[in-house]
N, C-alpha and C positions, 0 to 999 in steps of 0.2 A: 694213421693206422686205425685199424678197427676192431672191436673185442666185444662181445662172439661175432666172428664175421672174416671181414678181408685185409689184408694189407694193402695201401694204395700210398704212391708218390706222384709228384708231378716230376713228368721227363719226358721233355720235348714238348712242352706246353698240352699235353691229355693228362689225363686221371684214369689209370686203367687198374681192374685188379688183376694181382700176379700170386696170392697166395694167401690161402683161407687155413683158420684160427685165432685161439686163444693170445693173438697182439698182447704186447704190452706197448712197447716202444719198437717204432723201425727210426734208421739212419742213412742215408747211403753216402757214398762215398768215393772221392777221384781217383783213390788209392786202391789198390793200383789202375783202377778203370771207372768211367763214370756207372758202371753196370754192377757192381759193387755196389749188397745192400746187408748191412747188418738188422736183425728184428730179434726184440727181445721178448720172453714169452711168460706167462706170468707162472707157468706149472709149464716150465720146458725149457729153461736155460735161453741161450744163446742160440741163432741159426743166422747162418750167411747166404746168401745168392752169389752167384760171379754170371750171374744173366739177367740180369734186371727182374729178378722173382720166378722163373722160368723153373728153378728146380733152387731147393734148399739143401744144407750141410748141416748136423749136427755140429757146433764148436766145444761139444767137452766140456762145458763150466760145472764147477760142482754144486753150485747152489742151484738148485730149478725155480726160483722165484724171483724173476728179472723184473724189477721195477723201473729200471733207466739206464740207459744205453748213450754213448756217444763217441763219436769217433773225432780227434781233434784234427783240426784243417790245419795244423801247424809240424806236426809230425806224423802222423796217421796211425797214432798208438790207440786202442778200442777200450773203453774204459763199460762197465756194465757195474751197476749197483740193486741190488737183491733184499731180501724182508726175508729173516731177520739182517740190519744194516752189517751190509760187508760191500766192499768196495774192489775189483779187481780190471788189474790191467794186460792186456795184449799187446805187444811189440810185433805179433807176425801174423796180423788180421783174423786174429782166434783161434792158431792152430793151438796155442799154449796161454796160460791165466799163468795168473801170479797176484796176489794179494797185498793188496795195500793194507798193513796189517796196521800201521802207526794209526789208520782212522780212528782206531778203536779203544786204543791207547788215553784221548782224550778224556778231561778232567766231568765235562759235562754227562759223557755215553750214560750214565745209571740213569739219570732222568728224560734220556729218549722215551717219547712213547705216542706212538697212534693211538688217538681215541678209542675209533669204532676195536680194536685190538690191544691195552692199553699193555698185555705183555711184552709189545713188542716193538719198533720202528720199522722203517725202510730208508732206503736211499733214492727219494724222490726225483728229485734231480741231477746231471751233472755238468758243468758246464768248461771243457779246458778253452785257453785262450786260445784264440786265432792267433796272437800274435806273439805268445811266448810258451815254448813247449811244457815248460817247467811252471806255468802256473794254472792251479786249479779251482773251481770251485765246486760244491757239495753242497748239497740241500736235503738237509734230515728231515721227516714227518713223522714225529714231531719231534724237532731237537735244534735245528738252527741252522746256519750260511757256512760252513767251516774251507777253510783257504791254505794251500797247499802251494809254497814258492817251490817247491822242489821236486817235482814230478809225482807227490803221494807221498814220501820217505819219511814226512813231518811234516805235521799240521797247525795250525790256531786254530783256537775253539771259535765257539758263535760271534761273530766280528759286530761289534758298535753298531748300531742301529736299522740291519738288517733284521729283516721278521722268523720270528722264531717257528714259524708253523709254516716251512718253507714250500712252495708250489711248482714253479718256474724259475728260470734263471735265464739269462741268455749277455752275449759280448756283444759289442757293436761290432760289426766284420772291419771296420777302417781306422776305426778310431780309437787307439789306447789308453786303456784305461777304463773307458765307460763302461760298466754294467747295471744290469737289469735284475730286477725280481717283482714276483708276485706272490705275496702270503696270503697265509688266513686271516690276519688283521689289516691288511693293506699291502702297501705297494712303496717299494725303496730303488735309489738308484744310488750308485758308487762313480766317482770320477776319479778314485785313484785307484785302481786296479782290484779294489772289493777288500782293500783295507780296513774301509769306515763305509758305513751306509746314511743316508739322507731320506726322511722320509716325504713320500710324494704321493699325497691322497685329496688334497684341494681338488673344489666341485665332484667329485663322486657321491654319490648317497647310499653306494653298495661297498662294500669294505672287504668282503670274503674273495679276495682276487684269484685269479686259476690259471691262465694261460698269459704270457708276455710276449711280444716281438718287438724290433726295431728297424725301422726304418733302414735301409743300408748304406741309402748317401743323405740321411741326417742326423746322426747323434744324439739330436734334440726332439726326434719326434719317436715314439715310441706308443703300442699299444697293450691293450688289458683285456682279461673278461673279468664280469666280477657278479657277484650276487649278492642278497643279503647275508646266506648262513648257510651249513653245511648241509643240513638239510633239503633246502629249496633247491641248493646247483645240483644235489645228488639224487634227488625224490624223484618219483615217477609223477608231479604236478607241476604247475606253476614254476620254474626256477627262477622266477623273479631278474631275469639276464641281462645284463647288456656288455654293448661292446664298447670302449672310449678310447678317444687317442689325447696325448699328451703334447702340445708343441710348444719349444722355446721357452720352458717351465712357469708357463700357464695353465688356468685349471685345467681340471679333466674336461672332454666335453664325450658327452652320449653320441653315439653312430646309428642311425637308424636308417637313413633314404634307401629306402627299397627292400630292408630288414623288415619278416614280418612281426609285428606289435600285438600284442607281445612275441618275444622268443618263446616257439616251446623245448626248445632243450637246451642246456647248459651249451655254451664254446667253449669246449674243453680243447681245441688246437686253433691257433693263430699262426699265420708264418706270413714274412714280407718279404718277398723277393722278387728282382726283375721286372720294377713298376708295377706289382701287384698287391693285393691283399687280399689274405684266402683266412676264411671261417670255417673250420671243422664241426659242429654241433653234436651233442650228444647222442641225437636220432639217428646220427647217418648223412643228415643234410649236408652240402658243401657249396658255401658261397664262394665270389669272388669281389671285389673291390678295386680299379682302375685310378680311380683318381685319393688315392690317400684315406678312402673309410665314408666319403663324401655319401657316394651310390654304389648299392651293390645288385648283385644279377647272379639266380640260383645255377648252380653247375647241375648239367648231367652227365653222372659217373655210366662209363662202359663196363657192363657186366650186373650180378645180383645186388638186388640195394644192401646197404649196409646196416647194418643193428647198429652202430653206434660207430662214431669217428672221433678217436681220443689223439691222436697226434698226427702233424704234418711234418713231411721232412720237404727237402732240396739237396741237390748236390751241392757242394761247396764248390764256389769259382775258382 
């Protein structure tokens, strides 16, 4: 997705745009049709497609400041997280919210606080498991990893050695248990279900991490963007960027063949899917990647270029 600018997914192996504005987050979805797409709007709530972007729906959310959007592959309930942090869920693909109010409830909430806005937080990320409806995760900026066995109903606060300046989050689609994150300080992974975090920053020399994906038939290989500091991935200069992958928990290693050197804009979206690997960049750019991060090869989008491309999605298989 893109902000100011388009919404774009891959569907059917193109990249087309199907609907201009203020993105924050899109997701789409097989529930009930692969044409189903939710996009969350940073000053405009929640809107749906039932046409692959052809025409939008207002969904009614009360808060208009959607920072993260997702739809779970496991029950197809819609979850959307907002600034100031509130957390609400959908059971009927957004005709109706209801609030996860118990987020708020937690011991930690007073000392949420986004920098650049230190009055306040968001709910950066959200990640439910593919493989169990009732478990969730949350990712406060800035506040922590918080987990949810019970569909929202009751929470744990910031879990063991997850990063507390949370980015990214992501499940392995096959493999239970494994999760993913990318903070402000590095980069952690969990193999019990995001009970306990493991930190995982060997060979990097950039620490301010932003976007995550995972391999979908390897567990063990996963990738990152990262830079030095918030500054450089956010500034209109130099972002200092790269891309790394992780295999068989070995160092990081830098991704360049055919990336140009330097980056100039932040990868702020990663996605791995169907033998592929797609770089979203801050300018708008959109790479792709065939053999695991190896080489890549610049895409060209159908339609006006974009101002920036902050998130990729996929259909869920």
């Amino acid at each position: 997705m893109g902000s100011p600018g388009s919404t774009r997914w891959a569907r059917r192996g193109r990249w087309t745009c199907r609907w201009s504005g203020a993105a924050r987050s899109a997701w789409p979805s097989t529930r009930p049709t692969p044409d189903t797409v939710n996009a969350g709007l940073r000053d405009g709530g929640v809107r749906r497609s039932h046409d692959g972007g052809r025409s939008w729906i207002d969904c009614g959310l009360s808060e208009p400041g959607v920072f993260s959007l997702a739809v779970s592959a496991a029950d197809g309930a819609v979850y959307a997280g907002t600034e100031p942090s509130r957390l609400f869920r959908s059971d009927d693909r957004g005709e109706s919210w209801r609030e996860l109010e118990a987020l708020l409830e937690l011991p930690s909430r007073p000392n949420w606080s986004f920098p650049p806005r230190p009055w306040t937080s968001h709910v950066r990320w959200i990640a439910p498991s593919p493989h169990d409806a009732n478990l969730l995760l949350v990712g406060i900026e800035l506040g922590g990893v918080m987990r949810s066995s019970d569909g929202g109903q009751s929470w744990q606060d910031h879990r063991p050695g997850a990063q507390p300046d949370a980015h990214s989050l992501a499940w392995h689609p096959r493999t239970p248990g494994r999760a993913y994150e990318a903070g402000g300080g590095g980069a952690a992974f969990s193999t019990d279900a995001g009970e306990t975090w493991q930190p995982a920053d060997e060979g990097r020399d950039r620490h301010y991490t932003w976007a995550v994906t995972v391999d979908p038939d390897d567990a063990d290989c996963w990738y990152l963007s990262a830079s030095t500091g918030p500054f450089a991935a956010h500034g209109r200069g130099d972002p200092q960027a790269r891309i790394y992958r992780r295999r068989d928990g070995e160092p990081w290693q830098p991704l360049a063949g055919g990336l140009p050197e330097p980056l100039p804009a932040m990868p702020y979206a990663l996605l791995a899917a169907d033998d592929r690997l797609f770089a979203g960049l801050a300018d708008g750019q959109l790479w792709e990647s065939r053999d695991r991060g190896d080489s890549w090869t610049a895409l060209r989008l159908q339609g006006d270029p974009l101002d920036a491309l902050l998130a990729l999605a996929a259909p869920s298989a």
